[in-house]
C-alpha positions in Angstrom: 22.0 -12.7 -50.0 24.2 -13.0 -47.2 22.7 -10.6 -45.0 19.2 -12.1 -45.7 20.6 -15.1 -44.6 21.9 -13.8 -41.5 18.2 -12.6 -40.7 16.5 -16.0 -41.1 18.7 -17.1 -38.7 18.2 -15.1 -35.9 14.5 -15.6 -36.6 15.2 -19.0 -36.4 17.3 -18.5 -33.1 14.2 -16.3 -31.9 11.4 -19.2 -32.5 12.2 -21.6 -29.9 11.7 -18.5 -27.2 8.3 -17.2 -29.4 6.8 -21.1 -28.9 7.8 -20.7 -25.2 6.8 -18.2 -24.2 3.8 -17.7 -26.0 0.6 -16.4 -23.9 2.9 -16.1 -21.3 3.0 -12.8 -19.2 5.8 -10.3 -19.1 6.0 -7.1 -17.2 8.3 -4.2 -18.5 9.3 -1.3 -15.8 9.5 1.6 -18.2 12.4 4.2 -16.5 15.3 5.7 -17.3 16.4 7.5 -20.5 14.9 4.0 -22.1 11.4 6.7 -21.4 13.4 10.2 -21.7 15.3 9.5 -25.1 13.0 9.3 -27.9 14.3 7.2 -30.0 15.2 4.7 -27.4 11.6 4.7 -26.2 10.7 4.2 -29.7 12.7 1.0 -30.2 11.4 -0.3 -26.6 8.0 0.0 -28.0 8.4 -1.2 -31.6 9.4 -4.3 -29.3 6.3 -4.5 -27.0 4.4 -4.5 -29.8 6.6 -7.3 -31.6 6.0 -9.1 -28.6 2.6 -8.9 -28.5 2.3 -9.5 -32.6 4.1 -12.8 -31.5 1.6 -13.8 -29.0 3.5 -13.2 -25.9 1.4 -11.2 -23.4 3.6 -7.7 -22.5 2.5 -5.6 -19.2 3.7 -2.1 -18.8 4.5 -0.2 -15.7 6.0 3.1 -15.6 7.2 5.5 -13.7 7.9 9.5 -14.3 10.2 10.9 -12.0 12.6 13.6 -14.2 9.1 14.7 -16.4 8.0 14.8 -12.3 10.8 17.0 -11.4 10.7 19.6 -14.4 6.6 19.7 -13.5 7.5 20.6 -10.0 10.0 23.2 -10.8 7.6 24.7 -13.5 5.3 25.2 -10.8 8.2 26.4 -8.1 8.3 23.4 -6.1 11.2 21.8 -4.9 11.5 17.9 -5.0 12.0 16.1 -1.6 13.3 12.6 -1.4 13.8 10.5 1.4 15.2 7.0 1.4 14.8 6.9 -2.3 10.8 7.7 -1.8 9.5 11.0 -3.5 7.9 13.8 -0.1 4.3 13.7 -2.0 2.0 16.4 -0.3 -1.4 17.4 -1.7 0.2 20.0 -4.2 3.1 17.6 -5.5 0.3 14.4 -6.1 -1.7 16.9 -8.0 1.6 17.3 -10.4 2.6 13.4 -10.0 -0.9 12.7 -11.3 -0.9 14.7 -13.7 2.5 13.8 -15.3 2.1 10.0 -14.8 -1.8 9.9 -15.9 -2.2 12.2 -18.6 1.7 13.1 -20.1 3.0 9.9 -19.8 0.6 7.2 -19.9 -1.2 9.0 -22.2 2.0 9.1 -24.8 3.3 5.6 -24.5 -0.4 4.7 -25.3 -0.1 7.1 -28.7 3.3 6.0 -29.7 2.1 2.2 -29.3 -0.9 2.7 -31.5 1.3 4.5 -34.3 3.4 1.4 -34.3 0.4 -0.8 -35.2 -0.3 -2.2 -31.6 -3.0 -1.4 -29.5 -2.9 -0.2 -25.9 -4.8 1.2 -23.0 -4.1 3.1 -19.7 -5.5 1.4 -16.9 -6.0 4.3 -14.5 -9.4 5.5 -15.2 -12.7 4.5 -13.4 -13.7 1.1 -13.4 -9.8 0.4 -15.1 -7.6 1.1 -12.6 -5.7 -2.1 -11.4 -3.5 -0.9 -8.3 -5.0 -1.1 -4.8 -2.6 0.3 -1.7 -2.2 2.2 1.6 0.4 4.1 2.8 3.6 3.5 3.4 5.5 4.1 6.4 9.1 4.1 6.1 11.1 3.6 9.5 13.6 6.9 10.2 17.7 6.4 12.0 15.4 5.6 15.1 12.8 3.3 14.4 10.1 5.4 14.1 7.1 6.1 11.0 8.0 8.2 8.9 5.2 10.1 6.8 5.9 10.6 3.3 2.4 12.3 2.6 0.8 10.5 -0.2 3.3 7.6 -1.1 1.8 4.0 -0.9 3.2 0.6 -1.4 0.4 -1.7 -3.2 -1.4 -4.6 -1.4 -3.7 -5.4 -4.2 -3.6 -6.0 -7.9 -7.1 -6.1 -10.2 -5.0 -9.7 -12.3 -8.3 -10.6 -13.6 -8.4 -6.8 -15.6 -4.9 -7.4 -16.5 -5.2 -10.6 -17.8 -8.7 -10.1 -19.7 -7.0 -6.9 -21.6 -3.8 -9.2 -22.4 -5.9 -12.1 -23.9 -8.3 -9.5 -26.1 -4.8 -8.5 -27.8 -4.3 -5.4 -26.0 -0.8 -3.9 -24.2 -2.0 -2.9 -20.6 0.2 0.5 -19.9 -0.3 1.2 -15.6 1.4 4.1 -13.8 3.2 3.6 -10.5 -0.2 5.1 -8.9 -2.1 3.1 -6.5 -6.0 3.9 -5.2 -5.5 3.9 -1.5 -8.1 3.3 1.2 -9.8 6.3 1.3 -10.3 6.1 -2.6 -7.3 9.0 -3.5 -4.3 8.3 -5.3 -0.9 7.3 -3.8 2.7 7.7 -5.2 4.2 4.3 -5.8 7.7 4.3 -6.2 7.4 2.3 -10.3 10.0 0.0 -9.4 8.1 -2.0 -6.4 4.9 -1.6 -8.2 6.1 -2.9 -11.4 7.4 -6.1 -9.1 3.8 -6.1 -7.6 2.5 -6.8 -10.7 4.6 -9.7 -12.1 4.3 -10.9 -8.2 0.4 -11.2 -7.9 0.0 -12.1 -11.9 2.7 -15.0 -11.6 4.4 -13.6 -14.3 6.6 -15.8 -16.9 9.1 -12.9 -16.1 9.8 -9.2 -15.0 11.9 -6.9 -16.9 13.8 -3.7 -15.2 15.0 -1.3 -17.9 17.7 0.9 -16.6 20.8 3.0 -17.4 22.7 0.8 -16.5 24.2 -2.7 -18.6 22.6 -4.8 -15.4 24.0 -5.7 -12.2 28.6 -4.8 -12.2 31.0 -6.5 -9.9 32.3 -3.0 -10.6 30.3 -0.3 -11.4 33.7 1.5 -12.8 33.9 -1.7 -15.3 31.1 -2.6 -17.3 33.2 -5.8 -18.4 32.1 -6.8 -15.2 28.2 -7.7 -16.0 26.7 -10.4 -14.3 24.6 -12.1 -17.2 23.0 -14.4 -14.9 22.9 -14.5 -10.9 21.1 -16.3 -8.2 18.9 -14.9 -5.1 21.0 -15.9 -2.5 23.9 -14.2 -4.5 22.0 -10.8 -5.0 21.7 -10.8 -1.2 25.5 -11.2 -0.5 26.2 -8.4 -2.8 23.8 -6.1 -1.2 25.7 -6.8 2.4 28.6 -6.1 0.9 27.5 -3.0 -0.8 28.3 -3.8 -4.6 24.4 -3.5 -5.6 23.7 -0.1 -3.7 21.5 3.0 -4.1 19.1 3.1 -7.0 19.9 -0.2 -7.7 18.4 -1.9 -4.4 14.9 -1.6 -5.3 14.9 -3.1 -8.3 16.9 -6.0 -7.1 14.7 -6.1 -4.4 12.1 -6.2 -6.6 13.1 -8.9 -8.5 14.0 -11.2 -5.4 10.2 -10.7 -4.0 9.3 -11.2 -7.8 10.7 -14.8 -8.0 9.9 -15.6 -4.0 5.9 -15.2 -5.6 6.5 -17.6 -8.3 7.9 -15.8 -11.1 9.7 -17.8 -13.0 13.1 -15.2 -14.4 13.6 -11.6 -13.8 16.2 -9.3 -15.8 17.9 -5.9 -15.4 18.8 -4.7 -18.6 20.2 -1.5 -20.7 17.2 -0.2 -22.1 19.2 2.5 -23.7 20.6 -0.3 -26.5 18.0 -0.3 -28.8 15.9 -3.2 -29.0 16.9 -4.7 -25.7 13.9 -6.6 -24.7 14.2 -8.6 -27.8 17.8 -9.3 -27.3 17.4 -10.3 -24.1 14.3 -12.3 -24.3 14.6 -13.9 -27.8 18.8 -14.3 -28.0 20.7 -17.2 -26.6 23.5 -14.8 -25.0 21.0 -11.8 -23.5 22.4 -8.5 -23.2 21.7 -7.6 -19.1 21.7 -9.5 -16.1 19.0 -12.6 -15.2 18.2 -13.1 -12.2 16.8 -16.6 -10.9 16.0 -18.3 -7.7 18.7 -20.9 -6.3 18.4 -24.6 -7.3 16.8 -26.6 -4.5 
């Protein structure tokens, strides 16, 4: 009895958030072992599909990059990063394509219908909802640097989005963007996955990572910041506490709120069920990120 007690209240606790944020928008950057450890995916998904059941509107975006990287070296390449951004020539978009379209995508859509939900890959034809063009980054002296096929996205299809969220379905996108010339570009999955929540307006953007969100000390993860302003994110990047891998999805999450969406979190997603415990608990589990009070 007592334990069935103890259930009714946290679905109690939970139904103040389920009336809020009902047909609201959330994106969910899928990366990390929350995608490479089955049964961590598994609980990610038995919560997108909670969410949905609940009528809250989930978006997924997700990346590849270790299923990328065992591709390559299957097929004797060598993987080629600079500033955090994935060398993509001809051959390696072939494999990125491949991996992200049909292996990934193509799974998290399966394992989403299993659980009861439904889901489709936008990515194909008349569904594909990223837009881009390259993306230059600047080298030590200031000048372009070509990456080959990478591409930062200037153009979202929302009205797709949204019209697949209201007919009950979980959009699944891949960190690939149609670029000018009509060819695929490589989109680093945590800047497209801010995109997203950007141009939609999302109610809020969720990073799953390794990590339990953003440390005072990355040596002490007693130090998690649960919740953390804009102007505070930025201080820690110049003083090099919030550094490497990290960066972009801050990053992502300041440009995120700076387009009018309203919280953004980095979380664990190797804890299983994290989304819910972060979205429909008082306490959370990771770190919130919002803008500073005017």
């Amino acid at each position: 009895m007592n334990d069935a007690i103890r259930k009714a209240e946290v679905l109690i606790e939970a139904l103040s958030y389920i009336r809020k944020f009902r047909d609201r928008i959330t994106v969910i950057k899928l990366g990390g072992s929350a995608m490479d450890e089955t049964e961590a995916l598994q609980a990610t998904l038995q919560d997108v599909v909670f969410m949905e059941t609940v009528g809250m509107r989930p978006v997924l975006v997700h990346g590849g990059g270790k299923a990328i990287d065992r591709a390559m070296a299957r097929s004797g390449l060598v993987p080629k990063k600079i500033q955090g951004r994935r060398v993509t020539d001809e051959a390696t978009l072939q494999i990125v394509v491949q991996v992200l379209r049909d292996e990934v995508n193509a799974e998290i859509v399966h394992r989403i219908q299993q659980l009861g939900g439904r889901a489709i890959g936008l990515h194909t034809g008349s569904l594909r909802a990223l837009y881009g063009e390259k993306l230059l980054l600047p080298d030590d002296k200031g000048e372009p640097l070509d990456l080959g096929r990478v591409g930062k996205v200037t153009r979202v299809d929302t009205d797709l989005i949204r019209n697949v969220c209201s007919a009950g379905v979980v959009p699944v996108i891949p960190s690939l963007a149609v670029g000018e010339d009509g060819a695929w570009l490589n989109v680093n999955a945590d800047t497209a996955a801010a995109a997203v929540a950007a141009h939609l307006r999302a109610e809020k953007l969720v990073f799953l990572t390794d990590t339990p969100g953003l440390l005072r000390d990355r040596r002490d993860p007693g130090s998690l910041l649960s919740s953390i302003t804009a102007s505070q994110c930025r201080r820690l990047i110049r003083d090099r506490v919030i550094e490497e891998g990290m960066i972009p999805k801050v990053e992502g999450c300041l440009e995120a709120l700076a387009a009018g969406v309203r919280k953004t979190h980095i979380i664990d997603g190797r804890i299983r069920h994290s989304l819910l415990l972060e979205i429909y608990t008082d306490q959370g589990i990771g770190t919130e990120i919002v803008l500073d009070e005017s």
